[in-house]
N, CA, C and O of each residue as an XYZ file, in Angstrom:
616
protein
N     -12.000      5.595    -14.137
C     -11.066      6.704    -14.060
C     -11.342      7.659    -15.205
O     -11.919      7.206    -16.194
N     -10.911      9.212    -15.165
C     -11.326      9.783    -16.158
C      -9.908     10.447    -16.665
O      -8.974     10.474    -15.863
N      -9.773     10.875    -17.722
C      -8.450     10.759    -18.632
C      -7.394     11.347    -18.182
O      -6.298     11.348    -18.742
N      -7.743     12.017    -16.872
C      -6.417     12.386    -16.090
C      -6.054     11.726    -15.258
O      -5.017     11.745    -14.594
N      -6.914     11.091    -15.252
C      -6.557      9.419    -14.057
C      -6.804      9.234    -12.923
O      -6.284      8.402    -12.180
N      -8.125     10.465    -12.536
C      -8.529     10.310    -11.090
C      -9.835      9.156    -11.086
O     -10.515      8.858    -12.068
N      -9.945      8.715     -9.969
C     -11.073      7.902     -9.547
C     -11.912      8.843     -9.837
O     -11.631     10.036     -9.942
N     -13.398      8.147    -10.035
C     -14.921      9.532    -10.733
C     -14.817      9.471     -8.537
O     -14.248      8.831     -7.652
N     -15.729     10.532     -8.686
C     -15.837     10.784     -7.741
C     -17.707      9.936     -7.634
O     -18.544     10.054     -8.528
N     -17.895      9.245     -6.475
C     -19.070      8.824     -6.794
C     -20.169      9.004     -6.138
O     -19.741      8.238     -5.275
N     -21.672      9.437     -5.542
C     -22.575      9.335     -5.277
C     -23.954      8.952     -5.231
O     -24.902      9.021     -6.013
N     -23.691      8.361     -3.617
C     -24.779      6.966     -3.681
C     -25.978      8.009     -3.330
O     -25.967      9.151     -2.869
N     -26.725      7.377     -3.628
C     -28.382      8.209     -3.389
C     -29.029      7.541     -1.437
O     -28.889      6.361     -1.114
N     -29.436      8.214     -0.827
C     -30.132      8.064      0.332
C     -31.370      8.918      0.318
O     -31.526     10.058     -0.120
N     -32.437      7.877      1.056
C     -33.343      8.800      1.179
C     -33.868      9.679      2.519
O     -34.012      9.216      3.650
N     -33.984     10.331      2.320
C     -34.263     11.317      3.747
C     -35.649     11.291      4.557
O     -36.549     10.462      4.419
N     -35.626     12.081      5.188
C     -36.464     11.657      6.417
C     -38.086     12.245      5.501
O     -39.193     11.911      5.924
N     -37.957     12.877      4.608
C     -39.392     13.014      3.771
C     -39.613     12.433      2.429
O     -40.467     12.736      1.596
N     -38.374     11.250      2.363
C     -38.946     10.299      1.203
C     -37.718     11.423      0.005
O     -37.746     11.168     -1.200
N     -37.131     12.127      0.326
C     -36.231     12.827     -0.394
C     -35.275     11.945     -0.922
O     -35.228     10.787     -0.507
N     -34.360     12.432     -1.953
C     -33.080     11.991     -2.118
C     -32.095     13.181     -2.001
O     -31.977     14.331     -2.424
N     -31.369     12.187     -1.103
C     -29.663     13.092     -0.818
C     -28.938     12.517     -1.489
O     -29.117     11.367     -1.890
N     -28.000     13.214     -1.725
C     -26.997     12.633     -2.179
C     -25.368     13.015     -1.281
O     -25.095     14.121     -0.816
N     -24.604     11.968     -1.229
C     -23.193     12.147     -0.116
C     -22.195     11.417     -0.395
O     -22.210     10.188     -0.320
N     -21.310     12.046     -0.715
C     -19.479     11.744     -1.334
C     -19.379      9.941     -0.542
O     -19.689      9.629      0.608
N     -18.823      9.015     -1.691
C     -18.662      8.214     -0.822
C     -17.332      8.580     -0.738
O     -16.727      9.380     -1.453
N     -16.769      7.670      0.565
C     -15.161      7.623      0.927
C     -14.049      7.041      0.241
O     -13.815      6.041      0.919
N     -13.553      7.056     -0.322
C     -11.873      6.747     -0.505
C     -10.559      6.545     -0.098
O      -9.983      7.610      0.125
N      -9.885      5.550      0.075
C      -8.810      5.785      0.866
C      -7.620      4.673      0.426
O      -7.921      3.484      0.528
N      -6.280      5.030     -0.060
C      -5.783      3.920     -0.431
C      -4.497      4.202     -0.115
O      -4.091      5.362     -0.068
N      -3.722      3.131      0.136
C      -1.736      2.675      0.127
C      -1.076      2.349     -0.532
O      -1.592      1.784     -1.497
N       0.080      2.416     -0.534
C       1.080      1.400     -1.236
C       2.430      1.545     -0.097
O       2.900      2.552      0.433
N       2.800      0.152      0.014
C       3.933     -0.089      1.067
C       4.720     -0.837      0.107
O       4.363     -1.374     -0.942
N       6.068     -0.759      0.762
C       7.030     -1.708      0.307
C       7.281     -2.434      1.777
O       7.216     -1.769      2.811
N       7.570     -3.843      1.783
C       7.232     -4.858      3.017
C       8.717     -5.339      3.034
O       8.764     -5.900      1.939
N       9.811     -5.461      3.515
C      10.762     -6.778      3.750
C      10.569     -7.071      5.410
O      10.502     -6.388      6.432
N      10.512     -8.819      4.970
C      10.621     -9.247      6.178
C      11.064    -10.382      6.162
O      11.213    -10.859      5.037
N      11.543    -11.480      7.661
C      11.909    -12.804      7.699
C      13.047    -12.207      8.494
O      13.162    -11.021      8.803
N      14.007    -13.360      8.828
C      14.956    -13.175      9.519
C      16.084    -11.672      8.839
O      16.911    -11.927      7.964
N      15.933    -10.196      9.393
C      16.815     -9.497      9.075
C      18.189     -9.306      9.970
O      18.061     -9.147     11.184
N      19.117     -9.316      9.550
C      20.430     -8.868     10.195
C      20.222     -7.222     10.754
O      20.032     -6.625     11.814
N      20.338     -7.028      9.769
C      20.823     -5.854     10.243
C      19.529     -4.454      9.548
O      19.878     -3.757      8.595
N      18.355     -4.296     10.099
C      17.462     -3.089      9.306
C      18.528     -1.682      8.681
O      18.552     -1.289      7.514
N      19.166     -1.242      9.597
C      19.449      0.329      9.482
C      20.364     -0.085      8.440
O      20.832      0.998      8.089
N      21.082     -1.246      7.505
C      21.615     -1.473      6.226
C      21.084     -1.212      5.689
O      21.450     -0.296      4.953
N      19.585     -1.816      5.523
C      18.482     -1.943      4.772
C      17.915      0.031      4.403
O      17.850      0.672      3.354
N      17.704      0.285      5.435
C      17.953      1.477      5.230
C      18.757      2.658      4.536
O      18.447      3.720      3.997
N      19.864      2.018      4.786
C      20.964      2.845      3.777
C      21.151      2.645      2.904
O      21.462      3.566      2.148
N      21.068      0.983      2.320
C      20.704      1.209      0.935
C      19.599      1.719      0.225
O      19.663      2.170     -0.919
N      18.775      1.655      0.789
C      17.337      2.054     -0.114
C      16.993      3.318      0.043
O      16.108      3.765     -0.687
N      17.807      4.419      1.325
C      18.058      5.209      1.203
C      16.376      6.388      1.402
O      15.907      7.395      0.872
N      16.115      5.671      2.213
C      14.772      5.908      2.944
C      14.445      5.671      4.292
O      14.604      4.605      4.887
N      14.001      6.668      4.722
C      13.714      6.012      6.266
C      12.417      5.488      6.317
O      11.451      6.164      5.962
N      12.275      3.929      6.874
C      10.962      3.418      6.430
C      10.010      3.939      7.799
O      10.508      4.515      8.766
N       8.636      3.632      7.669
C       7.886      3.653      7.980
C       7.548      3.050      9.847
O       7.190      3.398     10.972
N       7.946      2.075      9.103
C       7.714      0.602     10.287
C       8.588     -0.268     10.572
O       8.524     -1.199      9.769
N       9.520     -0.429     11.481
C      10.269     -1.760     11.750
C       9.757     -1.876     13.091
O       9.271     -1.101     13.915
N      10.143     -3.620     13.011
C      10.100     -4.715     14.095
C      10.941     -5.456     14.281
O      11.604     -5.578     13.251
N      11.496     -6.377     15.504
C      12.274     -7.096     15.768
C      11.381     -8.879     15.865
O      10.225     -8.963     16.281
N      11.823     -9.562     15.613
C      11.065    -11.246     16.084
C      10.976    -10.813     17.210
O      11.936    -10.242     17.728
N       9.690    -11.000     17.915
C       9.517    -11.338     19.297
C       9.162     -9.877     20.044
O       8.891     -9.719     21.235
N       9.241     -8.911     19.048
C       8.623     -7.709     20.079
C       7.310     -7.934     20.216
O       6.792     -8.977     19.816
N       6.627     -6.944     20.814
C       4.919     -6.733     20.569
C       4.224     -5.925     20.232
O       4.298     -5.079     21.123
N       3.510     -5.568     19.455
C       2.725     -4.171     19.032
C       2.208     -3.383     20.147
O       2.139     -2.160     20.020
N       1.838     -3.953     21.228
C       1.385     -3.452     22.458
C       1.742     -4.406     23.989
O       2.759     -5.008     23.644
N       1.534     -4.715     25.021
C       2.303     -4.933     26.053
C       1.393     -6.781     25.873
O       2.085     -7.796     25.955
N      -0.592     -6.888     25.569
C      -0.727     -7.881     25.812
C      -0.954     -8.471     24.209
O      -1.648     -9.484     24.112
N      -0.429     -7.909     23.033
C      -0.107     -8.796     21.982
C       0.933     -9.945     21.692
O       2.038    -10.086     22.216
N       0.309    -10.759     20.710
C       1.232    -11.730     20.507
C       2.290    -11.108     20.180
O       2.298     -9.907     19.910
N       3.624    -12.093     20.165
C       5.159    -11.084     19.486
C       5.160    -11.413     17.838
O       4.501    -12.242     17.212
N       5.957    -10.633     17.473
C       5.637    -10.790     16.023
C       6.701    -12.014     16.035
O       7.603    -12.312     16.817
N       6.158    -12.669     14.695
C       6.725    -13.644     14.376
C       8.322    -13.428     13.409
O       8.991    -14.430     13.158
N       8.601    -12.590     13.128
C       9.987    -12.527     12.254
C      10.325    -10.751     12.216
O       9.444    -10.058     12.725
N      10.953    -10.376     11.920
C      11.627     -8.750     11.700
C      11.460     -8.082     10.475
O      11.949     -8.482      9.419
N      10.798     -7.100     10.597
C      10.511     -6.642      8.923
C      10.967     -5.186      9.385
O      11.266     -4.786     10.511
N      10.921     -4.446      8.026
C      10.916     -3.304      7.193
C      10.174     -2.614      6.362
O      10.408     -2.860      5.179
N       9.201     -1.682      6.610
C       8.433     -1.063      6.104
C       8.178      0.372      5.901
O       8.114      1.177      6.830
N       7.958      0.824      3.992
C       7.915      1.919      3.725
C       6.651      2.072      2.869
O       6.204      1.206      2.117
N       6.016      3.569      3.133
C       4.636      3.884      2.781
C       4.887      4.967      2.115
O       5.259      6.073      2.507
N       4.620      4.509      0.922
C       4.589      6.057      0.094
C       3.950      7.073      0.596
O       2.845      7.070      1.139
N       4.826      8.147      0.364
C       4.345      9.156      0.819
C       3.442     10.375     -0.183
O       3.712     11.406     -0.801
N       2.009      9.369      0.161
C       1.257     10.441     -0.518
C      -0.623     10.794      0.490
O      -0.927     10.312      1.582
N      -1.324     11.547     -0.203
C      -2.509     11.792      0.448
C      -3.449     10.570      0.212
O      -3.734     10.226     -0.935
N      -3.942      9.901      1.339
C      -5.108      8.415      1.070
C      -5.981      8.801      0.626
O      -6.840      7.938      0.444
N      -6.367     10.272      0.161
C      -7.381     10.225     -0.769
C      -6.943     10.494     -2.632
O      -7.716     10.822     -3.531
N      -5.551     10.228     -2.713
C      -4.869     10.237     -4.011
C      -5.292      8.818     -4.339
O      -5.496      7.903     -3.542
N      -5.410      8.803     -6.035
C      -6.328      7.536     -6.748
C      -5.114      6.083     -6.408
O      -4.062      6.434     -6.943
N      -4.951      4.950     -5.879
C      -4.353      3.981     -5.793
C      -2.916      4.146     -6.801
O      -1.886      4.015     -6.139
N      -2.703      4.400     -8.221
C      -1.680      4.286     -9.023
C      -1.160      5.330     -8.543
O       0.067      5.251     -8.598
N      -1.624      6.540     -7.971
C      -0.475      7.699     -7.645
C       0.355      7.335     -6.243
O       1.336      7.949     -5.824
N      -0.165      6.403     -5.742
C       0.233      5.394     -4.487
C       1.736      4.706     -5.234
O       2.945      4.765     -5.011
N       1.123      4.262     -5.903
C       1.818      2.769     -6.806
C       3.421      3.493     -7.565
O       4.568      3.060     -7.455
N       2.993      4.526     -8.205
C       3.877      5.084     -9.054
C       5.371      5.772     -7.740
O       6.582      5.586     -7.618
N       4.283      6.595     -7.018
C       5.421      7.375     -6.078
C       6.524      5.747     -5.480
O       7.752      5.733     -5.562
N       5.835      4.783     -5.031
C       6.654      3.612     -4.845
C       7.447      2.880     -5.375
O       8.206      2.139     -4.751
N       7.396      2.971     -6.521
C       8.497      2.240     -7.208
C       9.524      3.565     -8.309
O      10.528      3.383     -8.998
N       8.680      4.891     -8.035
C       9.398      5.662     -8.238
C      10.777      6.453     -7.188
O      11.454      7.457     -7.409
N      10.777      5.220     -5.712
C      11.666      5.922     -4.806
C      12.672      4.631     -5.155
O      13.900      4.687     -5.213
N      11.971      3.649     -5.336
C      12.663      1.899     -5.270
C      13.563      2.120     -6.618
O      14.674      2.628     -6.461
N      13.133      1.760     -7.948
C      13.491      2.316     -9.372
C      14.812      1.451     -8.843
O      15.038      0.305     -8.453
N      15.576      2.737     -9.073
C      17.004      2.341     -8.736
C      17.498      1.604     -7.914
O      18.690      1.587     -7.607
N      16.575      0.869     -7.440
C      17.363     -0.417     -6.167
C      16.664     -1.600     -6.343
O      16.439     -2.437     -5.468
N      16.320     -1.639     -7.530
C      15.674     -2.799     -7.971
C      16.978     -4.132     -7.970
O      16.577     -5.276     -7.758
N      17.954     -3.988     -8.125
C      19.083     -5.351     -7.871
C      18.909     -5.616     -6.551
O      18.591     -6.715     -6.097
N      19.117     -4.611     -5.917
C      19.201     -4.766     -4.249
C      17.956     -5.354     -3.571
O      17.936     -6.021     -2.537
N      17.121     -5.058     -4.193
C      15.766     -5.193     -3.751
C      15.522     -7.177     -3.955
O      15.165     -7.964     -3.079
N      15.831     -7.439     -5.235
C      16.098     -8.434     -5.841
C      17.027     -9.669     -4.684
O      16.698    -10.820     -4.395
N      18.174     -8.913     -4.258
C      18.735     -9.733     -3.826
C      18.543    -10.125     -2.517
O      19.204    -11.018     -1.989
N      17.713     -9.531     -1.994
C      16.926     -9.458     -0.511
C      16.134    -10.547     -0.637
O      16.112    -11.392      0.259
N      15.397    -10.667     -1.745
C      14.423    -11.946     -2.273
C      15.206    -13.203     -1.963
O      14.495    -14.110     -1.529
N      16.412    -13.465     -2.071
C      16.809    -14.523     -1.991
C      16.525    -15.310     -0.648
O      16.090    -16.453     -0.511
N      16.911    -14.332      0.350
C      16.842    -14.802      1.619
C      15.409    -14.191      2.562
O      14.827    -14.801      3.460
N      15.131    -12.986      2.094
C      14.118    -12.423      2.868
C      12.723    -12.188      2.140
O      12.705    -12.023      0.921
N      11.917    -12.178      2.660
C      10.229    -11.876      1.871
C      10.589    -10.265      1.377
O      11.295     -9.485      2.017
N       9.837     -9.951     -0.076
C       9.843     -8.288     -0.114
C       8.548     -8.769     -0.783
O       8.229     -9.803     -1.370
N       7.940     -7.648     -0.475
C       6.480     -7.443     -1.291
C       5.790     -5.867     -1.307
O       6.170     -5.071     -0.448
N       4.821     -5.475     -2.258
C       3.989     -4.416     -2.343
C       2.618     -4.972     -1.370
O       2.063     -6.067     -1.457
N       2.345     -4.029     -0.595
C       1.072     -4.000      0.392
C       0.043     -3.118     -0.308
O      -0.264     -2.039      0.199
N      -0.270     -3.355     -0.963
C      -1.563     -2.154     -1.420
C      -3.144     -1.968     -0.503
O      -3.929     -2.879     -0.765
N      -3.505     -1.252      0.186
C      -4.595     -1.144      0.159
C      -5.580     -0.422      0.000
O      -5.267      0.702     -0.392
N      -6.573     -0.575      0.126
C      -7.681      0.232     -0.797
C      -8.950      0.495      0.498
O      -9.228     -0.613      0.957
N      -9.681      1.488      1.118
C     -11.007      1.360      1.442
C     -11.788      2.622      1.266
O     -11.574      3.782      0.913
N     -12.887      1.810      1.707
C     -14.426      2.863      1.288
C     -15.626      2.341      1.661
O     -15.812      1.172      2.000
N     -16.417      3.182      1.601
C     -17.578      2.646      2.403
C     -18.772      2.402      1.655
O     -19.903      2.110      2.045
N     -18.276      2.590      0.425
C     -18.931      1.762     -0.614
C     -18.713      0.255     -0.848
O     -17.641     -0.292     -1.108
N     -20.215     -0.452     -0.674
C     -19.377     -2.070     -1.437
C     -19.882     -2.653     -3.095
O     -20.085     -3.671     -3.755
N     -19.893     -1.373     -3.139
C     -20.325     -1.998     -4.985
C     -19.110     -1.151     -5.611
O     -19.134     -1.385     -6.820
N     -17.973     -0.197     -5.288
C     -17.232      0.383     -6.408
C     -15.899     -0.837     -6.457
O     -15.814     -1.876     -5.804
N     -15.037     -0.327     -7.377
C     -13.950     -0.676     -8.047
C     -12.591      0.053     -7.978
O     -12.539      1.185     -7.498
N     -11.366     -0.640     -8.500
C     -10.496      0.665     -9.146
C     -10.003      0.179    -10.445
O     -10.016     -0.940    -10.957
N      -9.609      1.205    -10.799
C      -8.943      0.906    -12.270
C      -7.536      1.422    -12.323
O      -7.136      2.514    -11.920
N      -6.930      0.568    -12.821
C      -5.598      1.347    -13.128
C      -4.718      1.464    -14.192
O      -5.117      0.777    -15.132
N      -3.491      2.161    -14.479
C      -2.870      2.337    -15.922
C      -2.399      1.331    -15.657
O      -2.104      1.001    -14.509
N      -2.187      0.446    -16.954
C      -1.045     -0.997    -17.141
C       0.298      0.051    -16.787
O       1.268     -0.706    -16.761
N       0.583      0.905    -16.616
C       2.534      0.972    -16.415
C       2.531      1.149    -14.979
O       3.619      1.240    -14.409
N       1.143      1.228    -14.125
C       1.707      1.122    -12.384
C       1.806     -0.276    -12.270
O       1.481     -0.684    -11.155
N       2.123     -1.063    -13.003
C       2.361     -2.731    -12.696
C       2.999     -2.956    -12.784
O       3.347     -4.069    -12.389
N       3.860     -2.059    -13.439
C       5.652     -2.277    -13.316
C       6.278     -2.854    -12.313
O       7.019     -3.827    -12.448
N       5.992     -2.230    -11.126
C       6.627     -2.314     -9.866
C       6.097     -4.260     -9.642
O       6.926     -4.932     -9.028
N       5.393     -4.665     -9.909
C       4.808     -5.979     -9.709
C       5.837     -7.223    -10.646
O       6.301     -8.273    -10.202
N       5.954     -6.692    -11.949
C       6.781     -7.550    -12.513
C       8.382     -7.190    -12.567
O       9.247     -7.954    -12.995
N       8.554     -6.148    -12.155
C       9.893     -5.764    -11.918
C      10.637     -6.567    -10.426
O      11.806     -6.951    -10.392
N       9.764     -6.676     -9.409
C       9.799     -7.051     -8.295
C      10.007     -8.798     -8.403
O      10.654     -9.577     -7.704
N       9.016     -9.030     -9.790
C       8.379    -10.277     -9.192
C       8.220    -10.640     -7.854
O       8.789    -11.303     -6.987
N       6.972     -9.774     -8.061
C       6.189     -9.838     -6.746
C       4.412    -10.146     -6.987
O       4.083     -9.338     -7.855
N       3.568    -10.708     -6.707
C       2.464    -10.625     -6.951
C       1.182     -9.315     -6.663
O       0.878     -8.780     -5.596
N       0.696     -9.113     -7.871
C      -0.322     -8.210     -7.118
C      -1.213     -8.555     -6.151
O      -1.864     -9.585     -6.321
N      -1.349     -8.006     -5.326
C      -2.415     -8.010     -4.228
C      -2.652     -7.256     -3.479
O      -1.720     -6.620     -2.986
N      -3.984     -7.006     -3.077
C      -4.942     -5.379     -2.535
C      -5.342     -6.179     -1.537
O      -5.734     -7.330     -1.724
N      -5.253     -5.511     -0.199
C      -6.335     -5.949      0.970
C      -7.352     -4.339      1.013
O      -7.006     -3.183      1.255
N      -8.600     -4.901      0.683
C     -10.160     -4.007      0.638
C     -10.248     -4.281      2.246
O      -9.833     -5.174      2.984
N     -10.989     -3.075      2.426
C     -11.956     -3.095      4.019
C     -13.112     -2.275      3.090
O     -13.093     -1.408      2.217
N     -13.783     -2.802      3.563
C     -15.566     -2.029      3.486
C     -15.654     -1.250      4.307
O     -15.050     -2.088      4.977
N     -15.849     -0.214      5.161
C     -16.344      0.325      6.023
C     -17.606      0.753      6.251
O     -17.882      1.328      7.304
């Protein structure tokens, strides 16, 4: 990252059809979700407290499409709302910058229901990385929740 905190922008070398080198932007693309799920009562509560309209809900037993399996339990899902080519922590930050204040509530959902951060990350690079500021981890130990990124290569 460079001191304003964007990902470098990076370029892989290819060679061209006369032994040339090109050079071409690799891709970038990243998330941050907030996840509750397990047996919910009631979503549109869930909603009003957190005071967001999420992303994604499900019921146990619907289907994503007519010949999918049904889902196994009822969740709640919100996706920060930012551009997938913004660096992962500007993901991270906008998310626990909507949550912040519902961190008890959030907390007490834990008791009975799963909550977690979904982060993900892709590119069609498989040798890069990310880096991030230690204060987007907040949301991880505030949550006590574990970090974890699902990568796709493309």
């Amino acid at each position: 990252m460079d001191e304003a905190g964007d990902n470098e922008i990076l370029h892989m070398p290819r060679v061209g059809s006369e032994g040339e080198e090109q050079r071409r932007e690799i891709y970038f693309a990243y998330s941050a979700s907030l996840r509750i799920f397990g047996n919910i009562p009631d979503l549109d509560e869930i909603t009003q407290r957190l005071g967001v309209v999420p992303r994604h809900t499900h019921r146990l037993g619907e289907r994503r499409w007519p010949t999918a399996p049904p889902y196994k339990h009822d969740m709640w899902s919100y996706i920060a709302p930012v551009k997938k080519s913004e660096p992962l922590h500007v993901h991270i930050d906008k998310l626990w910058n909507t949550f912040r204040e519902h961190k008890q509530y959030l907390l007490h959902l834990k008791k009975e229901l799963t909550v977690d951060v979904f982060l993900g990350y892709q590119s069609d690079c498989d040798n890069a990385g990310i880096e991030l500021p230690y204060q987007s981890l907040e949301i991880f130990r505030e949550l006590q929740v574990p970090f974890g990124l699902s990568i796709i290569v493309l």
